[in-house]
Every structure is written in structure tokens, then in C-alpha cells.
C-alpha positions in Angstrom: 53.9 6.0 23.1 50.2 6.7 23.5 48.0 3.1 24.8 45.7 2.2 21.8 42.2 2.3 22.7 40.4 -0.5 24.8 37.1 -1.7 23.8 34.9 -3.8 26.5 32.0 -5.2 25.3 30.5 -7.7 27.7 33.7 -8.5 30.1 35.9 -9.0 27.3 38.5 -6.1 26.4 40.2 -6.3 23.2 42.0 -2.9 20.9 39.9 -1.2 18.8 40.7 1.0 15.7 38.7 4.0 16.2 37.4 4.6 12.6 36.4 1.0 12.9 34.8 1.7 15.7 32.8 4.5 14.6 31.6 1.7 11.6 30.2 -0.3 13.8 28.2 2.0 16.1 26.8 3.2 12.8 25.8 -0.2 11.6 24.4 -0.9 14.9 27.3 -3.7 15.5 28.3 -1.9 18.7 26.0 -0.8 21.1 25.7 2.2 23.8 26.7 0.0 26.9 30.0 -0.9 25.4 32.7 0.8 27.1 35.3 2.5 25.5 39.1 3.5 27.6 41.2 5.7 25.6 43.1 8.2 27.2 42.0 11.8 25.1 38.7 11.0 25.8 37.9 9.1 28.7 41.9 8.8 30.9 42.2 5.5 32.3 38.4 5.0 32.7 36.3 2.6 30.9 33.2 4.5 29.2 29.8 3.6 28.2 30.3 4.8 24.1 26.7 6.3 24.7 28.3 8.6 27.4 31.0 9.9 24.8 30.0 13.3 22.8 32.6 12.1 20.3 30.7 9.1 19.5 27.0 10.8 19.8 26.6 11.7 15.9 27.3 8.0 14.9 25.0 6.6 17.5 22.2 9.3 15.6 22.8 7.0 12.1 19.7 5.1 10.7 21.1 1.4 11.0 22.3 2.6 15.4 18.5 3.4 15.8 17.0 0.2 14.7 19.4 -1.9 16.3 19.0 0.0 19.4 15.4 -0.2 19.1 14.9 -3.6 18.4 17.3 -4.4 21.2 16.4 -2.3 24.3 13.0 -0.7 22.9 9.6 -0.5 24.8 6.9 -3.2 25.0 5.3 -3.2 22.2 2.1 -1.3 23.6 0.3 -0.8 19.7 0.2 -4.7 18.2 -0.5 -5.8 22.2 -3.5 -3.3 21.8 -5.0 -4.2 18.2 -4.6 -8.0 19.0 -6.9 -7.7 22.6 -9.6 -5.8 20.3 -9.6 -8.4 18.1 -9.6 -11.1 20.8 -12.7 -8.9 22.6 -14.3 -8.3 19.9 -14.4 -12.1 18.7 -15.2 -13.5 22.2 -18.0 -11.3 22.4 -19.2 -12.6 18.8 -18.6 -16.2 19.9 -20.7 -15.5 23.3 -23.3 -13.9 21.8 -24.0 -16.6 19.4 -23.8 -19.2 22.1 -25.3 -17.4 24.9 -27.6 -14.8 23.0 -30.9 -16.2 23.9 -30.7 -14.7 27.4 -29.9 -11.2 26.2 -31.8 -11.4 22.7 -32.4 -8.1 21.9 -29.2 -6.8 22.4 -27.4 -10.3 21.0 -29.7 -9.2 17.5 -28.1 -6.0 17.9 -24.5 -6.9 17.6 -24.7 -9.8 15.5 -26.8 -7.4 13.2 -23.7 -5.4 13.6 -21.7 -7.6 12.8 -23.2 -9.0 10.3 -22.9 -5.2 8.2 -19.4 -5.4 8.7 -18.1 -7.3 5.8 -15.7 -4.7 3.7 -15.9 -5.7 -0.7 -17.2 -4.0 -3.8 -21.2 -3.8 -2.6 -20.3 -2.1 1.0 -18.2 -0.1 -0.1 -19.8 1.4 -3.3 -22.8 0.6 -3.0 -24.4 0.5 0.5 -22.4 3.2 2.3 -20.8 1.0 4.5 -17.5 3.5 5.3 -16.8 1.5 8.5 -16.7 -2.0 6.9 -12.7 -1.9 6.0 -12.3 -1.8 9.8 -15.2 -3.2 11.0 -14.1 -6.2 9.0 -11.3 -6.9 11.3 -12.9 -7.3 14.0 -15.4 -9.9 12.7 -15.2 -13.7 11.8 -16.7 -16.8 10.7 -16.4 -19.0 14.5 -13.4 -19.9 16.6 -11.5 -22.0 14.0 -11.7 -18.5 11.8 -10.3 -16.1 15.1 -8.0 -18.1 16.6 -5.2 -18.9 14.2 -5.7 -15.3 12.6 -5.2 -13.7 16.3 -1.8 -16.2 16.1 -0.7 -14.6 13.2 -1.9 -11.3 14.4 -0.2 -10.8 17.7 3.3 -12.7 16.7 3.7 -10.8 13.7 3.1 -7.6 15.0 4.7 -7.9 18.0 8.0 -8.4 15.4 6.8 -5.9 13.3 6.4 -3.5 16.0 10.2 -4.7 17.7 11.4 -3.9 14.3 9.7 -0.2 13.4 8.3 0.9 16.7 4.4 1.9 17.1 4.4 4.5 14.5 5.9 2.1 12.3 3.8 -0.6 13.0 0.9 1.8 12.5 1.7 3.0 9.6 2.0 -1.1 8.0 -1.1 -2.2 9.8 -2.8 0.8 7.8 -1.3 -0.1 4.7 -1.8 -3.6 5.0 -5.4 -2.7 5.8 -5.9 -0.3 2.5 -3.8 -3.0 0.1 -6.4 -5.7 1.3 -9.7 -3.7 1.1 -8.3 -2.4 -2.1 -8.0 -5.5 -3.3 -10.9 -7.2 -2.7 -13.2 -4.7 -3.6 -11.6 -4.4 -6.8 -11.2 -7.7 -7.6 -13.6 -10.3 -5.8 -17.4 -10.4 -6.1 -18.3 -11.1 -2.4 -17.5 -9.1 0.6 -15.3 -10.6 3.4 -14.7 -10.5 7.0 -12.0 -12.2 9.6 -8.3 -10.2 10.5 -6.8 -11.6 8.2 -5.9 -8.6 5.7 -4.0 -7.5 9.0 -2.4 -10.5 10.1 -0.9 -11.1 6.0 -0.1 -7.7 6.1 2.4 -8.1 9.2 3.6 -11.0 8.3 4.6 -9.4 5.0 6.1 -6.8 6.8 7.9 -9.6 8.7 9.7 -11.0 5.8 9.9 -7.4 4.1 12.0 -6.2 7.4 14.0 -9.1 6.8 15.4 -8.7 3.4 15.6 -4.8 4.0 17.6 -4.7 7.6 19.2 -8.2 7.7 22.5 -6.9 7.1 22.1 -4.4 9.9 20.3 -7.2 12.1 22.2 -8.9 14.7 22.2 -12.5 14.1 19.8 -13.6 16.9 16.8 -11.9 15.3 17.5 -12.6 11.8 15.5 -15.8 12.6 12.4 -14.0 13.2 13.0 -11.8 10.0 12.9 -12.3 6.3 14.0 -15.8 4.9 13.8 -16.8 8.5 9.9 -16.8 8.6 9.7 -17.3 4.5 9.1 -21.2 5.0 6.0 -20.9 7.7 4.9 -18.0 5.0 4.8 -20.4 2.2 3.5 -23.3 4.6 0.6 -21.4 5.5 -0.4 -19.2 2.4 -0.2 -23.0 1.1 -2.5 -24.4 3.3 -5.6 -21.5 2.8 -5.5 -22.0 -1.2 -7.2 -25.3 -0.3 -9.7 -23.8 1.9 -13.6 -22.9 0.7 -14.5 -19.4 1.2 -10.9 -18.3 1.4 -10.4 -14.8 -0.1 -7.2 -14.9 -1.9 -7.4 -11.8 -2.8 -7.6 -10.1 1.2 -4.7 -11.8 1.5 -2.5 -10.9 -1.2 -3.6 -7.3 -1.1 -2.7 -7.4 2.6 0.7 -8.9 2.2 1.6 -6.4 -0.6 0.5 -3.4 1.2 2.1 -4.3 4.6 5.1 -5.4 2.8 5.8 -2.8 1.0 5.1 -0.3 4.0 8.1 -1.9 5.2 10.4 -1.0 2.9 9.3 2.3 2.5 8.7 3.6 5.8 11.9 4.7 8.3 10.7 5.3 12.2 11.7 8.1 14.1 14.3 5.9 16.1 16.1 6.0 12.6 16.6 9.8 12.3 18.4 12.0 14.7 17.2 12.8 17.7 16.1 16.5 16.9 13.8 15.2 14.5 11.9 12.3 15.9 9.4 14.3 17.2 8.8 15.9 14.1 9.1 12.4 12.5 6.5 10.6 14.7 4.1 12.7 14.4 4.0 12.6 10.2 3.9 9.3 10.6 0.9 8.9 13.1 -0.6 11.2 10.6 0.4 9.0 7.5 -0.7 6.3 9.6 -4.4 8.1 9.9 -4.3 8.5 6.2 -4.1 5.1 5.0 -6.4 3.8 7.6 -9.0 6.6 6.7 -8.2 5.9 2.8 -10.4 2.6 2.6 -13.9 4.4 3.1 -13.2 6.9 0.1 -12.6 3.8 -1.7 -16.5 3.6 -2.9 -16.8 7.0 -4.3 -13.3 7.4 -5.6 -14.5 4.0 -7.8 -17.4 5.4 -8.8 -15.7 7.7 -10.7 -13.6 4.9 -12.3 -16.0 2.5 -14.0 -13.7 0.0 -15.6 -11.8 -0.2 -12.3 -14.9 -0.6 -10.2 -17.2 -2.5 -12.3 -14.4 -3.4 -14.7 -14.4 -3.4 -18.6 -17.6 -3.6 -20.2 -19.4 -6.9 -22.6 -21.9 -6.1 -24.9 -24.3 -9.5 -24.2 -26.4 -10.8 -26.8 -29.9 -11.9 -25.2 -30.9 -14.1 -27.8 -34.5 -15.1 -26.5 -35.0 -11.4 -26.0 -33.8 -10.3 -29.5 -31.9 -7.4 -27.8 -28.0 -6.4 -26.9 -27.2 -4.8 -23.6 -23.9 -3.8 -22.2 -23.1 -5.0 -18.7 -20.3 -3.9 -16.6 -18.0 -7.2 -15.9 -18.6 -6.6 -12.7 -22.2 -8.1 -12.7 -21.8 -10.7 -15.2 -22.1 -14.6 -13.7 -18.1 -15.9 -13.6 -19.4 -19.4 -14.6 -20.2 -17.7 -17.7 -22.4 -20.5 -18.5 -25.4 -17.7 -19.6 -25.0 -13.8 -20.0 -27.4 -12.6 -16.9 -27.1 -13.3 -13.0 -30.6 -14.2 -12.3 -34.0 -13.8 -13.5 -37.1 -11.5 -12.8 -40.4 -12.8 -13.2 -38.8 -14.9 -16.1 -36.5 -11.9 -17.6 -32.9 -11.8 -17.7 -31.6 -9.3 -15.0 -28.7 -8.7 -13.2 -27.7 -7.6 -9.6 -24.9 -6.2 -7.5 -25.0 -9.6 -5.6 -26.8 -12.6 -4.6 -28.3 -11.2 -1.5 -29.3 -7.5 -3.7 -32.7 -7.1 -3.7 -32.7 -4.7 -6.6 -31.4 -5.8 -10.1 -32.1 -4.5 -13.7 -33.6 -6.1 -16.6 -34.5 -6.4 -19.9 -37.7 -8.8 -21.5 -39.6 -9.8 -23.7 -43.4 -10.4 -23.5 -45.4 -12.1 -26.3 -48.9 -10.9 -25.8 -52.0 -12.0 -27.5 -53.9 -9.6 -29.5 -57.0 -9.2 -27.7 -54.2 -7.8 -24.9 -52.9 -5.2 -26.7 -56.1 -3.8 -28.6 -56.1 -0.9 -26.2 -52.2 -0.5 -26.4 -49.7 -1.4 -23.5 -51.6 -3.9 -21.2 -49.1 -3.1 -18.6 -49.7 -0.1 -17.1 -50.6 2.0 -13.8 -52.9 -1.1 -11.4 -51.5 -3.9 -14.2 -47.8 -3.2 -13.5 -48.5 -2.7 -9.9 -50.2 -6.4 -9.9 -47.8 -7.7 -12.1 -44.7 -6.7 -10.1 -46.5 -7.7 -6.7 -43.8 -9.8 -5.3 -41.6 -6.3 -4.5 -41.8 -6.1 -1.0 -44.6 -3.4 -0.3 -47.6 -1.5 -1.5 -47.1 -0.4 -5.2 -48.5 3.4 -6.7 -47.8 5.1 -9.1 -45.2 7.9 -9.4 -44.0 10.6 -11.8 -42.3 8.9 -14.6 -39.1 9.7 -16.2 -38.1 10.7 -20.1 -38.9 7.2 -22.3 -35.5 6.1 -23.2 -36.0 6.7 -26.9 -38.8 7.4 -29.6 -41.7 4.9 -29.5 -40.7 4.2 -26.1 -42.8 4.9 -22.8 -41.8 5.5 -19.3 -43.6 3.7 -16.3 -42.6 4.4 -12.5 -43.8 2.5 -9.1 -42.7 3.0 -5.8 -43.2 0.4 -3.2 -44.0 1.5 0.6 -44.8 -0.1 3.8 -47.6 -0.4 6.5 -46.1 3.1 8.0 -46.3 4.9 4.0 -42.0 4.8 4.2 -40.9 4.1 0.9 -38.9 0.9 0.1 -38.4 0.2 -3.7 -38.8 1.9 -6.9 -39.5 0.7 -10.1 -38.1 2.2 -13.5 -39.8 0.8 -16.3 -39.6 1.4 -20.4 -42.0 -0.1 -22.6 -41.8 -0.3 -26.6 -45.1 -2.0 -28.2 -44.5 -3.4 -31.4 -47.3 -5.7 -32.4 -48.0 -7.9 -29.7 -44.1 -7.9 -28.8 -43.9 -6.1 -25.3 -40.0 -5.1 -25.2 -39.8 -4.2 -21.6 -36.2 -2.7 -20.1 -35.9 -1.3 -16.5 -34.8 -1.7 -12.9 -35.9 -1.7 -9.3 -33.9 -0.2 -6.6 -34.0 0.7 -2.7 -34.8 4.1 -1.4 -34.6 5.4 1.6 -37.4 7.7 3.9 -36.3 10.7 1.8 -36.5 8.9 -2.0 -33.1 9.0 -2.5 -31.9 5.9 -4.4 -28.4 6.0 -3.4 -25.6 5.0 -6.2 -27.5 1.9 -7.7 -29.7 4.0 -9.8 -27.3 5.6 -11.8 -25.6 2.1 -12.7 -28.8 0.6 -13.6 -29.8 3.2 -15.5 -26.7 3.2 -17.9 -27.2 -0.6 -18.1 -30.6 -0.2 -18.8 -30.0 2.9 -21.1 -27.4 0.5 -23.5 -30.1 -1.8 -24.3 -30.1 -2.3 -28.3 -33.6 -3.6 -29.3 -33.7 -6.0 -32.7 -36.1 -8.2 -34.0 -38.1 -10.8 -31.7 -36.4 -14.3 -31.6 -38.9 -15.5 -34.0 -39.1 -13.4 -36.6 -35.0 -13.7 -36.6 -34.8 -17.1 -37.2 -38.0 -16.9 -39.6 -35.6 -14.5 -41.7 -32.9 -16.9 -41.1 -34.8 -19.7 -42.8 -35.7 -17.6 -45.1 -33.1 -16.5 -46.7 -31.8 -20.5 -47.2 -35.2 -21.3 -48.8 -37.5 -18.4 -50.2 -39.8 -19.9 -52.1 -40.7 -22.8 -49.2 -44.6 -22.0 -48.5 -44.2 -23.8 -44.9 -41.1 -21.1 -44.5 -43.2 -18.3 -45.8 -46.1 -18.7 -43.3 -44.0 -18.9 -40.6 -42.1 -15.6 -41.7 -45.6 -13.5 -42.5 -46.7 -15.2 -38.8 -43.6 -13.3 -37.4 -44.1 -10.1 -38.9 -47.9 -9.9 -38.1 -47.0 -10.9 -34.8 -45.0 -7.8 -35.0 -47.1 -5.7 -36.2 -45.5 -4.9 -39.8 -49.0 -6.2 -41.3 -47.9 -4.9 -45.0 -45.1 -6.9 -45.2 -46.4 -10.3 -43.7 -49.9 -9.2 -45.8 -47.2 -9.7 -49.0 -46.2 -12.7 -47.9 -49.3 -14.3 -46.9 -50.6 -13.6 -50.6 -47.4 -15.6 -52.3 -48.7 -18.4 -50.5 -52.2 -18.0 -50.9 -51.4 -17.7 -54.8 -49.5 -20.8 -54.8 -50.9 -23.9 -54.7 -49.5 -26.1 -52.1 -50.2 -27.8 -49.0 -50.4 -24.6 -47.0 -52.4 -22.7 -49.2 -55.5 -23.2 -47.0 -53.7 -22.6 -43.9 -52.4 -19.2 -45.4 -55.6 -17.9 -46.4 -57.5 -18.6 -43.4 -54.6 -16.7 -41.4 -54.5 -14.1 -43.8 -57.9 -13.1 -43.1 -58.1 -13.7 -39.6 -54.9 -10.8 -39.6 -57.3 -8.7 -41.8 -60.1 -9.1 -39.9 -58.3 -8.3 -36.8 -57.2 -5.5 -38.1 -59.9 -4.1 -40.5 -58.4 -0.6 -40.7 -55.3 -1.5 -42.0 -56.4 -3.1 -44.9 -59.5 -0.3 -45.5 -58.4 0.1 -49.0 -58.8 -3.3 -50.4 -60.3 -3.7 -53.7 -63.8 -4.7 -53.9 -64.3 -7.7 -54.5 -61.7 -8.6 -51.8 -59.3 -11.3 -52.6 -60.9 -13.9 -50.0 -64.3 -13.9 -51.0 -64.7 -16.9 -53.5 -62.0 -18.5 -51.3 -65.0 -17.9 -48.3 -67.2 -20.1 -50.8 -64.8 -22.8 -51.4 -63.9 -23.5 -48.1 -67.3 -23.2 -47.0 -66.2 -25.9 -44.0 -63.8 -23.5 -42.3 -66.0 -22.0 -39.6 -63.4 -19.2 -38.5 -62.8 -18.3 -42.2 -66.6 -17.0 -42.4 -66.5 -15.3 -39.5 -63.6 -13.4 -39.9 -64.5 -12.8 -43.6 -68.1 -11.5 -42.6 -66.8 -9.6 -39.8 -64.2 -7.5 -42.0 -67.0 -7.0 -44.6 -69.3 -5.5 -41.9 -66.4 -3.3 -40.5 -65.8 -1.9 -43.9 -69.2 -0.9 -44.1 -69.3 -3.5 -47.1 -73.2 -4.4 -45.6 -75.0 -6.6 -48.4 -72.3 -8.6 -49.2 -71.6 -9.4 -45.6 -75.5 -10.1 -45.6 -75.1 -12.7 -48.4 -72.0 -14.4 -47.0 -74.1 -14.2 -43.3 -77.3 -15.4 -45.5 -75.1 -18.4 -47.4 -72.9 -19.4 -44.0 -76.2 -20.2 -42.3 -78.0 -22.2 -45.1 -74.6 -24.6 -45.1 -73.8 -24.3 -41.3 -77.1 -23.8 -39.2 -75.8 -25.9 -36.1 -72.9 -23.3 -35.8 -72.9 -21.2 -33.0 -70.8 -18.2 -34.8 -74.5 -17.5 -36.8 -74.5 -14.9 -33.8 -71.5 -13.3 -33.8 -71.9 -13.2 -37.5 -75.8 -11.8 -37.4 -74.7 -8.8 -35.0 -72.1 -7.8 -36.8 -74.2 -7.3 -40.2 -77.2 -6.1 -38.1 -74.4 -3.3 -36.4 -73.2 -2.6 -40.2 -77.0 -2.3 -41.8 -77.8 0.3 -38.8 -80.3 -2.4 -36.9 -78.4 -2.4 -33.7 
């Protein structure tokens, strides 16, 4: 009767059932240094199964690998390496900002670099910044920042790295790295720094390894896997949602990608042995991938608007009488107003609060003796006006006005050495004396070239919906409740002359100038001073004008003979501005308009 075969598995020798056997070497139950005496195979020796050809294609099984790796592998060389960067690159930080004033050139330098490091939404798409996802890493807020993030760092990869080897390891750290970036580009406003997208990313991978090997995981480890770590997880993703400046979002993103890099990814160890080589290098190239994926991030977003800059809102600028639509992006997340900030007293709105650039869209109420040569605010006038831009202003070749009645004004700002800085896009639309102003300023570099700001601004600025001038709305507005109100008709013929529709507030200024009330006189001294401010609008007026006796009756209002002599000279209407010159002095010969009055007849009659 043939002996059954012997298992010895650390001194102790008990019968084994070989198809049992061959269970457990596949689940990574029974390792290689077990020994194994059965006579067809090994006499009435005791053999190391990992000696035995008969046993070689279970040791080859996914679940052998892993247990044989996380067992009896290497040190693990990769996590040891990424955590002493980190720790040298923070020690250096934290010297140089103790210690810089000795080396102070070279402490600027770093800390400068540093300081460009932070990985979000405006590095990324905006400023070029293709280093910052990693970069980031390597940078943090002071010791209290570094230290427990190198913790977290070095343990968890250190499992991780047990658990999946280097390639592994590599290939979660990379995805924890893209799932963090990812995130917080997409989803938070400021940019971040500190190792913490990597540390969360491990440490998902931790628990991930957990729940996907814990059958296969002999029972001493399962405490630093899975449910086994799940408490400190909770305990200390717990303790950050009570910190300030904590980015929720790094870590999330992290955790996911590193997590779920996990579960997907199977190391070489876990495939036969004819193919690891093949295997490990796919993955150090996967592992490339993900860690090179971050920097397209920008201009794969710009392509994407409503991921990147998220869903547009059309925003109602009620003291500007205009609509614009905004990215979500850029909107305040207060919402307590529709703009981020102001320029020179104009709503505006910016990639950030330390952007320099931002677009715009105002309103300027001008007064009349401003506008009589059309838009006050052009070539040296701009230039002044926009004189807190860092730099020398002049003038450059404008663009196409945005639309029909429109006009295009363009600056660039340059410093003492002539290199440009800034340029100013600017479209003007002059209605009356209402100065509807929309544009943006943005950075350039030596060449000119804007970089991907411009093109944002300019479809922010291009959606800009002009209506009527706060006034003149809510004079309609009041209006429409009580028509026949004199006090409500002034103020509505005031609004359209201030924008320039002179017929319409001429038709209204006559109702109440034909009505009797308390405004009457009011309304027809405003009425003339519009008509003698703008004497060629009203050219065809009948003769006698409408104002004249009215110039007689209210003989005491100064202005009203000025304005009324002045628009009867400009009409070449000569003797009876004489008489009305000739009568004003007789009642008023203290008042000082007598000249202004005299020189416009004299200028009508020829004399001067």
C-alpha cells in the first residue's frame, strides 16, 4: 500500500491530499519552502514544493504571486525613494525660509520656485504651468503641513508597495496623482500644494488592496489592509474636514484614483513567469502615462468649456443695464453679487484673486460738454484713464468693434526696457451721454502673444447684451404705473435725452410743458436747455418756436434766456434773438450772461 504524502510546513508533518494541496499553493495558503515527501516524486525525501516541476504551474497562479511577494519580496526601493524626495525637498523649503537670508539670491530662487508650483484650474489652463501636478508634491505650507503627510506617505506606500511591487506602486501613485489634480482643477477655485494627493491615494490603495486580496491574504497582514486600516482612514479624513485651507477635493480625487488603481492593476508577480517581463514593462509604461496625463489636463479642458469653466449663467448687471454670460467658473461662490471684483468702479471678473487681468463691462454717465466731440475716451484719454495697469500705455491696432455702432479701442502696456506686459481690449458704444464700455486686459509675453486668457475673455466679453441705462429703465417702469404724473414724465424725457433719443423725450417734455402743473416751469426750462444744446436736432421748428412767450413770462429764469437766445442765433433766427438779447438786458442788466448772450447774436448778425 503506497505511504500517503507528507506535508512539512514549519517542523510539523501532517498528510496531505494532493489536489488539496495544489489549492492551496494556488491560493497562496502554502508556500515554496514547504516540503513535500511522497514517494513518485520526491522517494523518501522531504522537498521544498518550489523544487517540484509538478507543483511549478500552481506556484505560476495570480493569488501564489502575491502571497509570495508580499511575503519574501524585495525592500520596497520605489515608496522609500518618493518619500526621501519629498522629505528633501521639504527640508530644503523649511531651511530656506529659516536660513535664506545668508544665501538670498538663490533662497528667492527656490522659494520663487516653489511658490509656481501649486497644481489647480489657473496653472494648469491658464498659466502653462505643466510641472505643477508634480511640482505640487513636493511643496507645502511649514512643518505641521510635511510631516504628518510624509507619515502617511511613507507607511502607506511602503504597504502598497509590499502589496503590488514597484510597478504596482507606480502605477497607483500615478493614478492617485492624475485623480487628485483632476479633481481639483475641475472642481476647486484655488490651486494647492502639500503631498497629500499621493499620501490619500495610497492609503486608498491600502484599503482597496484590502477588500480585493483579503481572502488570498494571510491573516497577519490583513491588519494592515482593508477594514484593518478603514478606522485610522475615517479618523483622519475626519479630522482635515475641520481644517482651514484643506482641499477636499485633492483628497478625494486622490483616494479615488489610487484606489481604484488597486483594483484594477495586476503586477507582474501575479502572471507567469514568461510574461513578467513583458508585464513590467507595460506597466512602467502605464505608470508614465498617468503621471504624464496631468499636464495635458489644461488644453484637453480647454476644449471642454462646461467641464473646465463649468456651465454658463447669463448675469443681469442691473446698474449697468446690460446681460453678460459668465462661465461658472469665474462667478463669486458667495453669490452675494454677480461679478468677482471691480475695475475702476466696473463689474469685472478674473481667473483668480491674485490674476492681474480680468474683463469687464460699464457704464459711464458723461456730461454733455464731454461727449460733444463724440467718445471722450480715446487714444491719450484711455491711456490716462487706465493708468494704474502696470506700464507705459500706446496705442495699438484695434480689432473688429463687436457690433454696429460699436468702436474698438486697443493699448498695450510695456516696461522701462519697451517689453510688453498687458494689453487692453476695449469696445465703446456712445448713446447720448451713456458710455457702454465692454472689454478686457490681459498679459502678454515679449512676443505679444496673450496666451489662453484672451480667447475666454473675449467670448465673455463678446456675450455682453446691451439694454437701456438703469435710469431710463426704472423711468419706464414708473411710467407705465402712472402715465399722466408730470413729476414721472420729466424724469422719463430726462432719461431719454440723457440717451440721446431727443424726439421722443422732446414729446414728452411738451405734455408737460402743455399741462399745467407744478413742474410745468421746470419742463420748459429743461426743454429748451435740450434744444439749445442741441440746435440741429430741432432745425425744423416752427417759427414762432414754442418757447418764446414762455422766455417772456419767465423773464426771471436766467438760463431760460440764454438757452432761448442761443438756439435763435444758431438757427440763424438773428432779429428775434436781437429782441430777446435787447429785452433780457433791459430786465436783467446786473446779469453776467448779457455776454454770452451779445456774442452769440453778434456771431449770428455776421459782426464777429
Amino acid at each position: 500500500m503506497q505511504k500517503l504524502p507528507q506535508l512539512r510546513v514549519d517542523g510539523e508533518v501532517h498528510p496531505v491530499d494532493l489536489a488539496d494541496l495544489d489549492e492551496d499553493i494556488r491560493q497562496g495558503r502554502v508556500l515554496a519552502d514547504a516540503e513535500l515527501s511522497y514517494a513518485p516524486w520526491t522517494g523518501e525525501d522531504f522537498v521544498p514544493l518550489g523544487a517540484l516541476p509538478q507543483l511549478a504551474e500552481a506556484f505560476e497562479s495570480p493569488n501564489a504571486g502575491f502571497v509570495r511577494h508580499l511575503l519574501r519580496g524585495p525592500l520596497p526601493w520605489a515608496s522609500t525613494a518618493v518619500t526621501a524626495v519629498v522629505l528633501a525637498a521639504g527640508l530644503l523649503q523649511i531651511g530656506l525660509m529659516i536660513v535664506g537670508g545668508a544665501f538670498r539670491a538663490q533662497a528667492l530662487w527656490v522659494l520663487n520656485l516653489y511658490g509656481r508650483s501649486a497644481v489647480g484650474f489657473e496653472p494648469l489652463l491658464f498659466d502653462g504651468a505643466w510641472w505643477s501636478p508634480w511640482g505640487s508634491q513636493l511643496v507645502h505650507s511649514g512643518p505641521t503641513h510635511l510631516f504628518p503627510n510624509l507619515a502617511v506617505l511613507g507607511y502607506a506606500g511602503y504597504r502598497v508597495e509590499r502589496a503590488l511591487g514597484p510597478t504596482g506602486y507606480a502605477v497607483v501613485a500615478a493614478a492617485a496623482l492624475l485623480g487628485g489634480v483632476a479633481a481639483v482643477t475641475i472642481l476647486q477655485p484655488i490651486p494647492v500644494v502639500g503631498s497629500s494627493i499621493l499620501g490619500f491615494g495610497l492609503w486608498g490603495a491600502q484599503l482597496a488592496i484590502g477588500f480585493r486580496m483579503g481572502d488570498t491574504m494571510p491573516s497577519r497582514h490583513r491588519a494592515f489592509y482593508g477594514y484593518g486600516n478603514l478606522a485610522i482612514f475615517v479618523v483622519l479624513f475626519a479630522g482635515t474636514l475641520a481644517g482651514e485651507n484643506v482641499s477636499h477635493y485633492a483628497h478625494v480625487g486622490g483616494f479615488a484614483g489610487g484606489a481604484l488603481a488597486a483594483v484594477l492593476v495586476k503586477p507582474p508577480f501575479m502572471f507567469p513567469a514568461t510574461a513578467r517581463a513583458r508585464v513590467r514593462t507595460r506597466l512602467w509604461g502605464l505608470a508614465a502615462a498617468l503621471a504624464i496625463a496631468p499636464s495635458f489636463l489644461g488644453p484637453v479642458l480647454r476644449h471642454v468649456p462646461w467641464v473646465a469653466y463649468w456651465p454658463p449663467q447669463e448675469v443681469d448687471l442691473v446698474d449697468v443695464g446690460a446681460t453678460v454670460t459668465v462661465p461658472g467658473r469665474l462667478l463669486p461662490e458667495d453669490g452675494e453679487r454677480a461679478y468677482t471684483m471691480t475695475a475702476r468702479g466696473m463689474p469685472a471678473w478674473n481667473i483668480s484673486r491674485r490674476d492681474l487681468t480680468f474683463v469687464f463691462c460699464g457704464l459711464d454717465r458723461l456730461r454733455w460738454d464731454q461727449v460733444e466731440g463724440g467718445d471722450p475716451l480715446t487714444g491719450e484719454a484711455l491711456a490716462r484713464y487706465w493708468s494704474s495697469v502696470e506700464g507705459d500705455a500706446h496705442a495699438i491696432e484695434a480689432p473688429p468693434p463687436r457690433a454696429p455702432g460699436w468702436t474698438a479701442h486697443a493699448l498695450e502696456f510695456v516696461d522701462e526696457d519697451g517689453t510688453p506686459k498687458f494689453r487692453l481690449v476695449e469696445h465703446h458704444l456712445l448713446r447720448g451721454r451713456y458710455l457702454n464700455r465692454v472689454g478686457y486686459v490681459v498679459n502678454v509675453d515679449e512676443g505679444g502673444a496673450s496666451g489662453p486668457r484672451e480667447p475666454l475673455y473675449r467670448s465673455i466679453a463678446a456675450s455682453v447684451r446691451v439694454g437701456e441705462p438703469p435710469d431710463l429703465a426704472k423711468a419706464r417702469e414708473q411710467h407705465a404705473r402712472s402715465p399722466t404724473s408730470p413729476r414721472i414724465r420729466l424724469e422719463l424725457a430726462r432719461a431719454l435725452w440723457d440717451l440721446g433719443d431727443l424726439v421722443q423725450a422732446d414729446a414728452i417734455y411738451a405734455l408737460v410743458v402743455d399741462t399745467p402743473s407744478p413742474q410745468q416751469s421746470k419742463a420748459v426750462s429743461e426743454r429748451l436747455s435740450m434744444w439749445a444744446s442741441h440746435p440741429d436736432a430741432f432745425a425744423d421748428a416752427p417759427d414762432p418756436p414754442w418757447f418764446e412767450q414762455w422766455m417772456v413770462d419767465l423773464n426771471h429764469d436766467r438760463q431760460l434766456q440764454v438757452d432761448g437766445i442761443h438756439w435763435l442765433s444758431a438757427e440763424g433766427r438773428c432779429a428775434v434773438a436781437r429782441v430777446h438779447h435787447q429785452r433780457f438786458a433791459e430786465e436783467r442788466p446786473d446779469a453776467a450772461e448779457l455776454v454770452t448772450t451779445a456774442e452769440a447774436v453778434l456771431r449770428c448778425e455776421g459782426a464777429l
